[in-house]
mmJSON file of the N, C-alpha and C atoms, coordinates in Angstrom:
{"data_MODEL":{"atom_site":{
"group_PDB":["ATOM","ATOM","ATOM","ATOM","ATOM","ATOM","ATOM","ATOM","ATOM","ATOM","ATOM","ATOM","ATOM","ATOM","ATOM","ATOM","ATOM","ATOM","ATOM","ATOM","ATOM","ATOM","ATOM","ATOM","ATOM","ATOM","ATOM","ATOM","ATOM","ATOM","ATOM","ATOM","ATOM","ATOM","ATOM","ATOM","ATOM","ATOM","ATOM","ATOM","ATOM","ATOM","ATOM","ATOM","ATOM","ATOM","ATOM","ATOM","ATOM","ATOM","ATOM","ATOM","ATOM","ATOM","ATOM","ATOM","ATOM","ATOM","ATOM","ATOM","ATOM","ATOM","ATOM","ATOM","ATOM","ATOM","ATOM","ATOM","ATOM","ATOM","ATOM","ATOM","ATOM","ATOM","ATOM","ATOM","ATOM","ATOM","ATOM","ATOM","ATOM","ATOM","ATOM","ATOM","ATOM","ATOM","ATOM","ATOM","ATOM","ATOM","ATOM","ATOM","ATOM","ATOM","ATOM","ATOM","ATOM","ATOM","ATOM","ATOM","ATOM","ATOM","ATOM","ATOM","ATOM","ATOM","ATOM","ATOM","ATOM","ATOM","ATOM","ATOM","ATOM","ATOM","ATOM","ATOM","ATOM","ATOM","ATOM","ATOM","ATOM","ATOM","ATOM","ATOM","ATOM","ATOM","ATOM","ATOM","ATOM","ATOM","ATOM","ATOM","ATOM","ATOM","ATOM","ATOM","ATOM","ATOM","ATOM","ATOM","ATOM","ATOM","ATOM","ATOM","ATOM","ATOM","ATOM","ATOM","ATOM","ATOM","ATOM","ATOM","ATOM","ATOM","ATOM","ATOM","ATOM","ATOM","ATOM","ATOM","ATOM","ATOM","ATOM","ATOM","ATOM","ATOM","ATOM","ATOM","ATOM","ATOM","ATOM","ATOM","ATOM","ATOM","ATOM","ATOM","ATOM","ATOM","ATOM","ATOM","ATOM","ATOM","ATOM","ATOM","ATOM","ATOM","ATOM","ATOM","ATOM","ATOM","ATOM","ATOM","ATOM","ATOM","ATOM","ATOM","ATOM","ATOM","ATOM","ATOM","ATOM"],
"id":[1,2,3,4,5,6,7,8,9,10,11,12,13,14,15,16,17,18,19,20,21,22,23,24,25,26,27,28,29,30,31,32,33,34,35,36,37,38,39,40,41,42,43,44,45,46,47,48,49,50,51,52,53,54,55,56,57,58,59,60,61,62,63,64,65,66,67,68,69,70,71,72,73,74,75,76,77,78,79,80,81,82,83,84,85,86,87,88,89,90,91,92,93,94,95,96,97,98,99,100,101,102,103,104,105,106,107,108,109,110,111,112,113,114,115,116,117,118,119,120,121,122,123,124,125,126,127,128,129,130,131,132,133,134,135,136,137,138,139,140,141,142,143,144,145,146,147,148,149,150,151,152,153,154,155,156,157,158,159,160,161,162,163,164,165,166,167,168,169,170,171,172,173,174,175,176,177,178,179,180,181,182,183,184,185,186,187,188,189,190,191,192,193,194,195,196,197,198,199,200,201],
"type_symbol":["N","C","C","N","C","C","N","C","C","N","C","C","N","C","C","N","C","C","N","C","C","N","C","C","N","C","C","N","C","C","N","C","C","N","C","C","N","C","C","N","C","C","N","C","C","N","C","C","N","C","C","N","C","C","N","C","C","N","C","C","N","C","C","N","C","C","N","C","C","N","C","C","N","C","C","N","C","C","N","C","C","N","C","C","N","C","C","N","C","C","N","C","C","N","C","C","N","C","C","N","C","C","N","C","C","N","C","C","N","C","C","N","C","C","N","C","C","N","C","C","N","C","C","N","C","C","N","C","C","N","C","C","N","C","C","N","C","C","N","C","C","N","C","C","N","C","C","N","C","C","N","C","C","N","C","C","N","C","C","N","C","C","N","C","C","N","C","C","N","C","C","N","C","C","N","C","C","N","C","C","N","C","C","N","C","C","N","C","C","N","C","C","N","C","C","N","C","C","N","C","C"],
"label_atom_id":["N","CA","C","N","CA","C","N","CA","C","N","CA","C","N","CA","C","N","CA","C","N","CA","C","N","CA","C","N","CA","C","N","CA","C","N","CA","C","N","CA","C","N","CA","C","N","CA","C","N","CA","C","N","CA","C","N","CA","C","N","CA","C","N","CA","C","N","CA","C","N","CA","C","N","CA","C","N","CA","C","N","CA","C","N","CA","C","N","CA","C","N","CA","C","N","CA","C","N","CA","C","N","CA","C","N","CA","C","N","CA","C","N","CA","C","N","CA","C","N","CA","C","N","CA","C","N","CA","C","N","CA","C","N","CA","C","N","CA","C","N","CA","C","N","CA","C","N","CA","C","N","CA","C","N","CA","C","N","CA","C","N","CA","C","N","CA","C","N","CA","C","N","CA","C","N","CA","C","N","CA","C","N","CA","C","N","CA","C","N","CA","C","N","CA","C","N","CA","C","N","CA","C","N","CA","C","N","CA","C","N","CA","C","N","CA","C","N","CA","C","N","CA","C","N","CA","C","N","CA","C","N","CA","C"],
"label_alt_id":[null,null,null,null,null,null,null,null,null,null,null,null,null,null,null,null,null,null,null,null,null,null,null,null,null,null,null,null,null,null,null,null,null,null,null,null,null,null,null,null,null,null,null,null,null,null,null,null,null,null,null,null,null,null,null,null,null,null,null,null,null,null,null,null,null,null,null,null,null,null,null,null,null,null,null,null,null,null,null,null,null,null,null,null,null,null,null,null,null,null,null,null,null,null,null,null,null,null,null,null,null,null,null,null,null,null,null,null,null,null,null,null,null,null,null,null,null,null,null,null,null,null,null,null,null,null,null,null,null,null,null,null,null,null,null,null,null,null,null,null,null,null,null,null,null,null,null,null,null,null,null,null,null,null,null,null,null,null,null,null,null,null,null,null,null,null,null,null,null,null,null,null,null,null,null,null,null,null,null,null,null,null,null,null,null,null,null,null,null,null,null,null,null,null,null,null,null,null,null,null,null],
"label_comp_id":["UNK","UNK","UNK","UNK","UNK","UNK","UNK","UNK","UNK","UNK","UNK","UNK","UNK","UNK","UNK","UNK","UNK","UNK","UNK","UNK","UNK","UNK","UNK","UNK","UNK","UNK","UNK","UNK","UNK","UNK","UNK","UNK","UNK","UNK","UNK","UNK","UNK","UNK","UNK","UNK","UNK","UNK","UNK","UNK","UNK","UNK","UNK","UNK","UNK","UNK","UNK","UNK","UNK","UNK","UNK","UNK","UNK","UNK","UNK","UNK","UNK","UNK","UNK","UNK","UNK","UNK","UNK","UNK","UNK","UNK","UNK","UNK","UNK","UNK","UNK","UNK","UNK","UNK","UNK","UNK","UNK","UNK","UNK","UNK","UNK","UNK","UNK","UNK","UNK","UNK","UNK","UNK","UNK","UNK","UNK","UNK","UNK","UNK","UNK","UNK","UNK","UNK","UNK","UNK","UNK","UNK","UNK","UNK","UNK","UNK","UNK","UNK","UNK","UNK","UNK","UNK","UNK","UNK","UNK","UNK","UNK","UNK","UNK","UNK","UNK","UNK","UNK","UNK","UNK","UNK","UNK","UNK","UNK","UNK","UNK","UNK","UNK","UNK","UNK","UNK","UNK","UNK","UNK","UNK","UNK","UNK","UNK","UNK","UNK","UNK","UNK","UNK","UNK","UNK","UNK","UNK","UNK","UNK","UNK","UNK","UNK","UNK","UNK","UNK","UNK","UNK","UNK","UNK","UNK","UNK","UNK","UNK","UNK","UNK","UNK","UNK","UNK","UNK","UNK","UNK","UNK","UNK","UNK","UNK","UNK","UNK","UNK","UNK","UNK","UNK","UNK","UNK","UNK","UNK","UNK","UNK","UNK","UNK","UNK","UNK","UNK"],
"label_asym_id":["A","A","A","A","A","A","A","A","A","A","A","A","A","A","A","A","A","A","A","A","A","A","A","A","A","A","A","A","A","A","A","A","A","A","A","A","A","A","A","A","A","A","A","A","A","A","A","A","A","A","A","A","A","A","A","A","A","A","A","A","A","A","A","A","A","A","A","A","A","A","A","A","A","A","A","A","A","A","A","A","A","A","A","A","A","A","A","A","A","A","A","A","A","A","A","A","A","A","A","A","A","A","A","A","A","A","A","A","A","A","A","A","A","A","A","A","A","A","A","A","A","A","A","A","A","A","A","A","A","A","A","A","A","A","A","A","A","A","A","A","A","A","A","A","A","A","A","A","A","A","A","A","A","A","A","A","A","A","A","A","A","A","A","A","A","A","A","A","A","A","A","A","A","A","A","A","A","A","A","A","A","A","A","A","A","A","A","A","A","A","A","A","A","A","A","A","A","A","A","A","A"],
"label_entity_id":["1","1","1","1","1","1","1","1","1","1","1","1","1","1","1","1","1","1","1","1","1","1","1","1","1","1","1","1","1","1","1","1","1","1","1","1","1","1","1","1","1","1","1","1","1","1","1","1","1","1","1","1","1","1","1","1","1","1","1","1","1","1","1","1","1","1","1","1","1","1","1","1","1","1","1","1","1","1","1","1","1","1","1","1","1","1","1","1","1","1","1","1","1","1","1","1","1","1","1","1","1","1","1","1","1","1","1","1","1","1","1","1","1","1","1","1","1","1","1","1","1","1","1","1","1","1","1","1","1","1","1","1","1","1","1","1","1","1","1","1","1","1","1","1","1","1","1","1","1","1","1","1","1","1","1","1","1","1","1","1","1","1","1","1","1","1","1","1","1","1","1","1","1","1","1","1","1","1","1","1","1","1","1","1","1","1","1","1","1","1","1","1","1","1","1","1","1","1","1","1","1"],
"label_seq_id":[1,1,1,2,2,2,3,3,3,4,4,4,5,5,5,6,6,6,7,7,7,8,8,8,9,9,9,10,10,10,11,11,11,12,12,12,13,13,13,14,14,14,15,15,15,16,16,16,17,17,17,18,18,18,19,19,19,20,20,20,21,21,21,22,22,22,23,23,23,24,24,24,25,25,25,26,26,26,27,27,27,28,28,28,29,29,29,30,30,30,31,31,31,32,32,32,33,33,33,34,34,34,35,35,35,36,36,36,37,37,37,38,38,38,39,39,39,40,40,40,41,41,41,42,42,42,43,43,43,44,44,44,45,45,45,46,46,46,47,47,47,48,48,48,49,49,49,50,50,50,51,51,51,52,52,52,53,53,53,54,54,54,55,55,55,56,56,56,57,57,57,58,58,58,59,59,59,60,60,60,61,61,61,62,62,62,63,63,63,64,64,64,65,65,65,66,66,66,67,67,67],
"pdbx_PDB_ins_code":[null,null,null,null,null,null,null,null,null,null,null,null,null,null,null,null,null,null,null,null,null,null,null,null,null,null,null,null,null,null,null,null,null,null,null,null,null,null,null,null,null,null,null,null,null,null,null,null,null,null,null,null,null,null,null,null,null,null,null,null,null,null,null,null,null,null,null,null,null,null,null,null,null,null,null,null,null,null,null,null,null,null,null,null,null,null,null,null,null,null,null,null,null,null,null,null,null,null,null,null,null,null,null,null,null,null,null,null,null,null,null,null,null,null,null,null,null,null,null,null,null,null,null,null,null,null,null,null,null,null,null,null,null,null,null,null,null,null,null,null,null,null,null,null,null,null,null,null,null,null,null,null,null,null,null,null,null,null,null,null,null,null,null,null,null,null,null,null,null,null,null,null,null,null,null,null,null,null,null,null,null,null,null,null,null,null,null,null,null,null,null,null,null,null,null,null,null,null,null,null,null],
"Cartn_x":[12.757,11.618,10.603,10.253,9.348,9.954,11.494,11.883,11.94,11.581,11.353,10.004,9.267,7.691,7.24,7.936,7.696,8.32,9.369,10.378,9.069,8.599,7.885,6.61,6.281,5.006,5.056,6.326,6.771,6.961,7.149,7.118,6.319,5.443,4.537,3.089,3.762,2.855,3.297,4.865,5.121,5.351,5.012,4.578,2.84,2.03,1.132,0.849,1.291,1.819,1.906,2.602,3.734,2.935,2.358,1.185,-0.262,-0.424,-1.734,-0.881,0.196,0.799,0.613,1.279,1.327,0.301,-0.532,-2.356,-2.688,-2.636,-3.354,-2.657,-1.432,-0.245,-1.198,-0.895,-1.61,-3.021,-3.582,-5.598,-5.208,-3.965,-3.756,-3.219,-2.251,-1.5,-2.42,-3.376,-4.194,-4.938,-5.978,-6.487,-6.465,-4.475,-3.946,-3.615,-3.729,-3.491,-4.884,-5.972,-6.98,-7.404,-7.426,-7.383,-6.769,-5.189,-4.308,-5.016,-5.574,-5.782,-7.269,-7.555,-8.953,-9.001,-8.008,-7.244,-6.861,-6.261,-5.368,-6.301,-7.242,-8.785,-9.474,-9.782,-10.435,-9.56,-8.37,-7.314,-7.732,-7.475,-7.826,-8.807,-9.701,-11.065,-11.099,-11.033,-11.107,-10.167,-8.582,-8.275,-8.802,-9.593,-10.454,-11.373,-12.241,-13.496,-12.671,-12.022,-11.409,-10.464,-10.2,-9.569,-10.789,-12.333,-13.204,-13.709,-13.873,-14.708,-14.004,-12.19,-12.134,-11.724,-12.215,-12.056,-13.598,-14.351,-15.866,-15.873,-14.895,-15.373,-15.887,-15.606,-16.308,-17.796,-18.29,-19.397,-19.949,-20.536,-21.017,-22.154,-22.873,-24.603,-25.032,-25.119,-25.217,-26.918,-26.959,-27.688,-28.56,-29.648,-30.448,-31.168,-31.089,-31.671,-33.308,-33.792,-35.262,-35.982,-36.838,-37.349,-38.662],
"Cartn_y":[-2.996,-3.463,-2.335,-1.552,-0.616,0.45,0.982,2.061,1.202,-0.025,-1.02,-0.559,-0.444,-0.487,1.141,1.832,3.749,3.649,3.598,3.627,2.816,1.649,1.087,1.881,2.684,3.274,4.828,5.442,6.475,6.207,4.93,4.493,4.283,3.617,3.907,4.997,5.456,7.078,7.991,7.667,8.378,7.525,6.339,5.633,6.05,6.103,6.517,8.329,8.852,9.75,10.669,9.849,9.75,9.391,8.253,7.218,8.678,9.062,10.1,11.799,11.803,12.979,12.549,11.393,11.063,10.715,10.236,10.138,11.587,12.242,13.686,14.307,13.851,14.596,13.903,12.313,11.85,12.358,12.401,12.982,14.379,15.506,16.483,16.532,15.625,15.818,15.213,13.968,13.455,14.313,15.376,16.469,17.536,17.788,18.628,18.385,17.074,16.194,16.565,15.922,15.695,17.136,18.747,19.728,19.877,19.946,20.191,19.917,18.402,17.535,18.348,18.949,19.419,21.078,21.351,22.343,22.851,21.116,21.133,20.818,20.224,19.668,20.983,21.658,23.144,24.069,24.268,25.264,24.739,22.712,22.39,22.567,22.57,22.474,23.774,24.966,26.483,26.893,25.848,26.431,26.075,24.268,23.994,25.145,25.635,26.269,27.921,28.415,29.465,29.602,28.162,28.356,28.091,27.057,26.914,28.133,29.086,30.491,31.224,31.421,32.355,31.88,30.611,30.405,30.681,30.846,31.085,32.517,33.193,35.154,35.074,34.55,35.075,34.606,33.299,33.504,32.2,31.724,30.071,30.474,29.517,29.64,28.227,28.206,26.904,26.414,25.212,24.481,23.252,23.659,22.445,21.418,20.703,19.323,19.297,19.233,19.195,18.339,18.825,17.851,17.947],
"Cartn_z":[24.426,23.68,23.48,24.555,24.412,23.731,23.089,22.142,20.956,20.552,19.375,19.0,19.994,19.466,19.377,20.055,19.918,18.412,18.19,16.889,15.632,15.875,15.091,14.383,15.684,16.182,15.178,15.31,14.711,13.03,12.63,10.933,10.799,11.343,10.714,10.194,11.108,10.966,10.163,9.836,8.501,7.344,7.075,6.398,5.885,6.867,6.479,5.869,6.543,6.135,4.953,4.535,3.243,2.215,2.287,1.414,1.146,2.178,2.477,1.402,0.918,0.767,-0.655,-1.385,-2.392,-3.2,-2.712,-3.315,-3.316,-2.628,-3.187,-4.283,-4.391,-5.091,-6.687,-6.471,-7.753,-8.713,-7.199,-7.628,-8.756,-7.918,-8.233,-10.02,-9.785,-10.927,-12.354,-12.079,-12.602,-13.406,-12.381,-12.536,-13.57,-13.329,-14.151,-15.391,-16.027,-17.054,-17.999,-17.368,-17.66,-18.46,-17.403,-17.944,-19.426,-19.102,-20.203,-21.403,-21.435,-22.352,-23.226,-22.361,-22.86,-23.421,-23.052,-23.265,-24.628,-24.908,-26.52,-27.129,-26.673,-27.523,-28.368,-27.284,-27.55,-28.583,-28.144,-29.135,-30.703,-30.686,-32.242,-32.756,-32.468,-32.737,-33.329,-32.285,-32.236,-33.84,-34.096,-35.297,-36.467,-35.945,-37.394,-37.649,-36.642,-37.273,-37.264,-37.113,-37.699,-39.306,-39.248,-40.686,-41.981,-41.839,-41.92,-42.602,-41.223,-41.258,-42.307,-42.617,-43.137,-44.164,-44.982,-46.343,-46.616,-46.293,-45.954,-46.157,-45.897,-45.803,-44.424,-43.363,-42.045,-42.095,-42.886,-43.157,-43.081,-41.85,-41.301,-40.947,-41.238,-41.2,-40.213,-39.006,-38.255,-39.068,-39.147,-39.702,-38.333,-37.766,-37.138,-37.444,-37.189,-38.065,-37.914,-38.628,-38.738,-37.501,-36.597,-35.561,-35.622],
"occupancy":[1.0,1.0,1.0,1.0,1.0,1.0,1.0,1.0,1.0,1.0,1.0,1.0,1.0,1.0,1.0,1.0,1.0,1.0,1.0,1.0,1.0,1.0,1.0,1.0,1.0,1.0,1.0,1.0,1.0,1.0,1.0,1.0,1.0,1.0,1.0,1.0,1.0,1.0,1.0,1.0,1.0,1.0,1.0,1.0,1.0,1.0,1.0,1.0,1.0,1.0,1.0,1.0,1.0,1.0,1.0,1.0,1.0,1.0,1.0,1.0,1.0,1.0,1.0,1.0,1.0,1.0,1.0,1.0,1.0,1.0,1.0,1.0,1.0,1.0,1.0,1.0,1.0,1.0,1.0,1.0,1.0,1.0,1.0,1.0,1.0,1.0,1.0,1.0,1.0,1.0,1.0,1.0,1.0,1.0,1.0,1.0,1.0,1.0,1.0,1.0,1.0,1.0,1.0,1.0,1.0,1.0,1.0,1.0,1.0,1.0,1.0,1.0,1.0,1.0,1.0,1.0,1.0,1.0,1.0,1.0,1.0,1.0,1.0,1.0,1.0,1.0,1.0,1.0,1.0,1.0,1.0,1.0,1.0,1.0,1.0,1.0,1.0,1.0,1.0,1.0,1.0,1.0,1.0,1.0,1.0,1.0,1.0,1.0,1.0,1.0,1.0,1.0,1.0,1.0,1.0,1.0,1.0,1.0,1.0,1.0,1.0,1.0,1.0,1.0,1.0,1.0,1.0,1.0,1.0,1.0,1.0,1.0,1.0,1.0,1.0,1.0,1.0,1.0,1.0,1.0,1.0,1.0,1.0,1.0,1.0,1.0,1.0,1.0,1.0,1.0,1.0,1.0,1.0,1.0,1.0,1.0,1.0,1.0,1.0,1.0,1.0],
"B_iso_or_equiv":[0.0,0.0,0.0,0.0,0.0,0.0,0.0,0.0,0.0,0.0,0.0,0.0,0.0,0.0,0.0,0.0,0.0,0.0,0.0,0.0,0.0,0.0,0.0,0.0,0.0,0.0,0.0,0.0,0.0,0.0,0.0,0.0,0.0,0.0,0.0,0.0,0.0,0.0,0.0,0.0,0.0,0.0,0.0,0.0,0.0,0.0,0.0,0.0,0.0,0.0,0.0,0.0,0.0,0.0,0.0,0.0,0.0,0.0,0.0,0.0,0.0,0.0,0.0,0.0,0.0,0.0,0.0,0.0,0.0,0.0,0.0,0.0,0.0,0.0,0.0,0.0,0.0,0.0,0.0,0.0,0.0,0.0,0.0,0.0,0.0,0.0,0.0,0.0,0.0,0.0,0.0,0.0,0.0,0.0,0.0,0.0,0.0,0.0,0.0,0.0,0.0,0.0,0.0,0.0,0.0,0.0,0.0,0.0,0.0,0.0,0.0,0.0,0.0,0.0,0.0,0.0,0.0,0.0,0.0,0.0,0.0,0.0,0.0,0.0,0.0,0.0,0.0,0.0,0.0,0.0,0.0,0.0,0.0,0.0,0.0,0.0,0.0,0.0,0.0,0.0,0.0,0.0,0.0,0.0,0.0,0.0,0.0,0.0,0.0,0.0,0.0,0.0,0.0,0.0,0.0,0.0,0.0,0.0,0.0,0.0,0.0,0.0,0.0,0.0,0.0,0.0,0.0,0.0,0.0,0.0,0.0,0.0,0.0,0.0,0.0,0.0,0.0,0.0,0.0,0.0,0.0,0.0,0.0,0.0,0.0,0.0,0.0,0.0,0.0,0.0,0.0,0.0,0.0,0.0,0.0,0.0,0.0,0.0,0.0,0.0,0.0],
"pdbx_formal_charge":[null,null,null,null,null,null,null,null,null,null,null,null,null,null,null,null,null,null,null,null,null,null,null,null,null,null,null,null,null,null,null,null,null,null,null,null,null,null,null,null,null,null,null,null,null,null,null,null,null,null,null,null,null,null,null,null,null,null,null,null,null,null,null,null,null,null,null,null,null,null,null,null,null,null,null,null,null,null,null,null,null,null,null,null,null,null,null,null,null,null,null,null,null,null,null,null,null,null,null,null,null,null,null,null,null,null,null,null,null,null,null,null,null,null,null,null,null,null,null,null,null,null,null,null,null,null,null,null,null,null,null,null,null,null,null,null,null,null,null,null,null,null,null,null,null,null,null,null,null,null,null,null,null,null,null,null,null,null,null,null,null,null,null,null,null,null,null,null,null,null,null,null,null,null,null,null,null,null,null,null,null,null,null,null,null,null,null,null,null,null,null,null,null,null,null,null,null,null,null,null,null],
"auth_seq_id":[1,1,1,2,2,2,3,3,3,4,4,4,5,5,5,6,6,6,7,7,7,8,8,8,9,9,9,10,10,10,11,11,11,12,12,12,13,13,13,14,14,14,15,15,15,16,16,16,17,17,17,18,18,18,19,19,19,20,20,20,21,21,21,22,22,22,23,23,23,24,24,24,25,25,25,26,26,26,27,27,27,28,28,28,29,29,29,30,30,30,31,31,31,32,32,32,33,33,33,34,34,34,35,35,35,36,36,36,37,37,37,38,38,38,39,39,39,40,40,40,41,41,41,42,42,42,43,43,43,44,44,44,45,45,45,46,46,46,47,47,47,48,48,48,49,49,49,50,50,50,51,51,51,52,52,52,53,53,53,54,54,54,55,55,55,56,56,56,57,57,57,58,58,58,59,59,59,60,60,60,61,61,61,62,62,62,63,63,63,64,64,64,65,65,65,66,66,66,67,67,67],
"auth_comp_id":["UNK","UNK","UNK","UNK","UNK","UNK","UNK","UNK","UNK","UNK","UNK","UNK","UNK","UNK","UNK","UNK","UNK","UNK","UNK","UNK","UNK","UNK","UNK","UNK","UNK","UNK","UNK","UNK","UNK","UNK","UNK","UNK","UNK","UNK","UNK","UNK","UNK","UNK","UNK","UNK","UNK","UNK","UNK","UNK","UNK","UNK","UNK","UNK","UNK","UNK","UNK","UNK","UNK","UNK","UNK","UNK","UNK","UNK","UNK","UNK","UNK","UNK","UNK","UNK","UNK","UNK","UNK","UNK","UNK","UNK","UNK","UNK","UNK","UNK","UNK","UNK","UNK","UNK","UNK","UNK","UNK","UNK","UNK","UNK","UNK","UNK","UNK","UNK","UNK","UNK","UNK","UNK","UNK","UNK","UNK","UNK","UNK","UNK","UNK","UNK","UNK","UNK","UNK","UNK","UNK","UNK","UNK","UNK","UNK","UNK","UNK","UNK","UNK","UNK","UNK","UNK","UNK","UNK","UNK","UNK","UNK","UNK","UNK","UNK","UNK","UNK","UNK","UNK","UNK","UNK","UNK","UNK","UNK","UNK","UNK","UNK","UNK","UNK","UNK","UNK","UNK","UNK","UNK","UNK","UNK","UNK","UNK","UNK","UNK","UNK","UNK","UNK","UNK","UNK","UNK","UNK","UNK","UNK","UNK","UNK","UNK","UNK","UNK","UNK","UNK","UNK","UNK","UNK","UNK","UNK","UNK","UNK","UNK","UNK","UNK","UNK","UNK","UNK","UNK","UNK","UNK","UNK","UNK","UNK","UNK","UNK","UNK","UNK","UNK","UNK","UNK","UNK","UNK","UNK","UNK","UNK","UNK","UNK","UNK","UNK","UNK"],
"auth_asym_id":["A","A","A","A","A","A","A","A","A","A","A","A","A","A","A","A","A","A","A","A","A","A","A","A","A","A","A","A","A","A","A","A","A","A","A","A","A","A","A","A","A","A","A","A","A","A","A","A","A","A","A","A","A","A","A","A","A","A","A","A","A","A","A","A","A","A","A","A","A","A","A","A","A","A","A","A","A","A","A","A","A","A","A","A","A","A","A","A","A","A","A","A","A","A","A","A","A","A","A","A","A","A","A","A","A","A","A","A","A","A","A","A","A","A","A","A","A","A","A","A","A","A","A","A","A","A","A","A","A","A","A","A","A","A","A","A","A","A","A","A","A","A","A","A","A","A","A","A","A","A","A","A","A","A","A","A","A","A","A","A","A","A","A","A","A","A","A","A","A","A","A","A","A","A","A","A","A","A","A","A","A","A","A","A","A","A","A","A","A","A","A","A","A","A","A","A","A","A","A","A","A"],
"auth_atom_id":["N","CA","C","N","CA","C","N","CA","C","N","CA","C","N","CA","C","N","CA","C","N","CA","C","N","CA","C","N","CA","C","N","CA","C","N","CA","C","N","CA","C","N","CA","C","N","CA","C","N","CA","C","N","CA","C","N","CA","C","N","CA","C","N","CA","C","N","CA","C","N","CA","C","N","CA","C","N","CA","C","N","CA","C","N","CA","C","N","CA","C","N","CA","C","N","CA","C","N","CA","C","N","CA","C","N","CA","C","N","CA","C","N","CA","C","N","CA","C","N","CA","C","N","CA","C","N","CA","C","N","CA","C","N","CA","C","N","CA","C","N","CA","C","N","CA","C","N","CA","C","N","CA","C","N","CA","C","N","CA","C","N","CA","C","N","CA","C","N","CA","C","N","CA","C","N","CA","C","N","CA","C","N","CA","C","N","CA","C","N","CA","C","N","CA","C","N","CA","C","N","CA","C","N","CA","C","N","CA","C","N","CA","C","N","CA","C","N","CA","C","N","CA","C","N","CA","C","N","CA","C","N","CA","C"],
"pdbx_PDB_model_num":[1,1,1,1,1,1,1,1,1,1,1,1,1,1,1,1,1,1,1,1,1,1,1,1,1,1,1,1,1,1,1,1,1,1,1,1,1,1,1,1,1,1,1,1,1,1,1,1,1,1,1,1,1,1,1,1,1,1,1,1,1,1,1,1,1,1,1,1,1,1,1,1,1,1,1,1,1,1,1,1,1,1,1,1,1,1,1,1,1,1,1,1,1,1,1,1,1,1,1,1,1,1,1,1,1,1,1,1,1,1,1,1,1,1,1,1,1,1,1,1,1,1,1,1,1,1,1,1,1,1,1,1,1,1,1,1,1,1,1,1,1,1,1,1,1,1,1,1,1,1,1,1,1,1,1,1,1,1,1,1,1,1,1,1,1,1,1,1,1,1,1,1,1,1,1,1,1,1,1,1,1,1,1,1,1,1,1,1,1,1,1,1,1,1,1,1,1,1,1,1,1]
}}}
């Protein structure tokens, strides 16, 4: 009975473990998503206002709104 409850004692600690390995793995991979994503955001953007600029001649005049 008492190598039932060591044995029990031992799963669940790599049960927890395991659970504690895979949540960071998630936070991580989450993380790395989130980046990427902002990533591909920036590149488009960056080729709108470059293709923008050079039907323009290199030549954008930022405009502020009257306050």
């Amino acid at each position: 009975m008492a190598e039932t409850r060591k044995l029990a004692a031992i799963l669940a600690a790599d049960v927890a473990g395991y659970s504690k390995l895979v949540g960071a793995e998630a936070d991580a991979c989450h993380a790395a998503r989130v980046w990427r994503n902002r990533s591909r955001e920036r590149h488009r953007i960056s080729s709108v206002v470059d293709a923008i600029t050079q039907g323009l001649s290199g030549l954008a005049v930022p405009i502020a709104p009257n306050t």
